[in-house]
N, C-alpha and C positions, 0 to 999 in steps of 0.2 A: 814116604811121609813128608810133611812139610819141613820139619828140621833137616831131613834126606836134603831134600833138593836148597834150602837154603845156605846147607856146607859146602856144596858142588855148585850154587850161584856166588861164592865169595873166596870161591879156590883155596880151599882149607888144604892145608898137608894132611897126611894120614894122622898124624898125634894133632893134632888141633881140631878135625873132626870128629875123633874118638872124643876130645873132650868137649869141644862145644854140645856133642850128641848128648853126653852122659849129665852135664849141670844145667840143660835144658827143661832135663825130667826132674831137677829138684838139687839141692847142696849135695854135696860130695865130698868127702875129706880125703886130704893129700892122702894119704896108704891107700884109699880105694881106685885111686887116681893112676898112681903109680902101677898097683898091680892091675889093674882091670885095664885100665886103658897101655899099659906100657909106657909109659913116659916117665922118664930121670928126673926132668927139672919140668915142674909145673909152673912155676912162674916165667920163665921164658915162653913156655908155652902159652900161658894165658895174657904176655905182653903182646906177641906175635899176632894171638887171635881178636884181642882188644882194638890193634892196631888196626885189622884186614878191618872188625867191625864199620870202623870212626871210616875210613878211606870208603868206607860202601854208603856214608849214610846210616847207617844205622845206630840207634839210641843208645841200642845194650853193649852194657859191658858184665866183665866177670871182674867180680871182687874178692875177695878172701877176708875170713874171721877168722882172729885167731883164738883156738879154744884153750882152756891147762889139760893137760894130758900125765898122765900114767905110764909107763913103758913097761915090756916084760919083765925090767930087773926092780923096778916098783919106784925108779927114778922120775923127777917131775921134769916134766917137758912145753911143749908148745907144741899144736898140731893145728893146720889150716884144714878151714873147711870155706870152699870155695862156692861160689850161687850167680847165676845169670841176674840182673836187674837191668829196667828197664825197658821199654816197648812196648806199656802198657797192660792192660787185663794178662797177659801172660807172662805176666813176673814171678820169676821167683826168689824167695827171699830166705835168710837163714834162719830156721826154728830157733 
């Protein structure tokens, strides 16, 4: 696919391709991030992939919303939900 070959023209590590792939197709919130993609710290992540973006040209970046959240013990929280922007017609952006 073209996301495919755009991670592998900008030498993505394996956790920065995992996530540029996954917030390409749309927002994503940190827990889906961590478990689906395997990544600990998603903002290091998305500084490192931000970065490789800017060094290639390129427009987009990834942002984060932060949303109020609920935990299992019924505690309030903060949870990010992270989204590509930028690059035109193929932006995405948070609901």
């Amino acid at each position: 696919t073209r996301t495919d070959f755009e991670a592998l023209v900008l030498r993505l590590s394996p956790q920065e391709r995992r996530f540029y792939l996954r917030v390409a197709r749309g927002p994503a919130r940190t827990t889906e991030l961590r478990q689906v993609c395997s990544i600990g710290n998603v903002s290091q992540v998305r500084a490192s992939l931000n970065e490789k973006l800017e060094q290639a040209g390129d427009p987009r970046r990834v942002l984060c919303r932060v949303l109020p959240h609920r935990n299992v013990y019924g505690e309030s929280g903060q949870l990010g939900e992270w989204y590509l922007v930028g690059g035109g017609g193929g932006e995405q952006r948070a609901a």
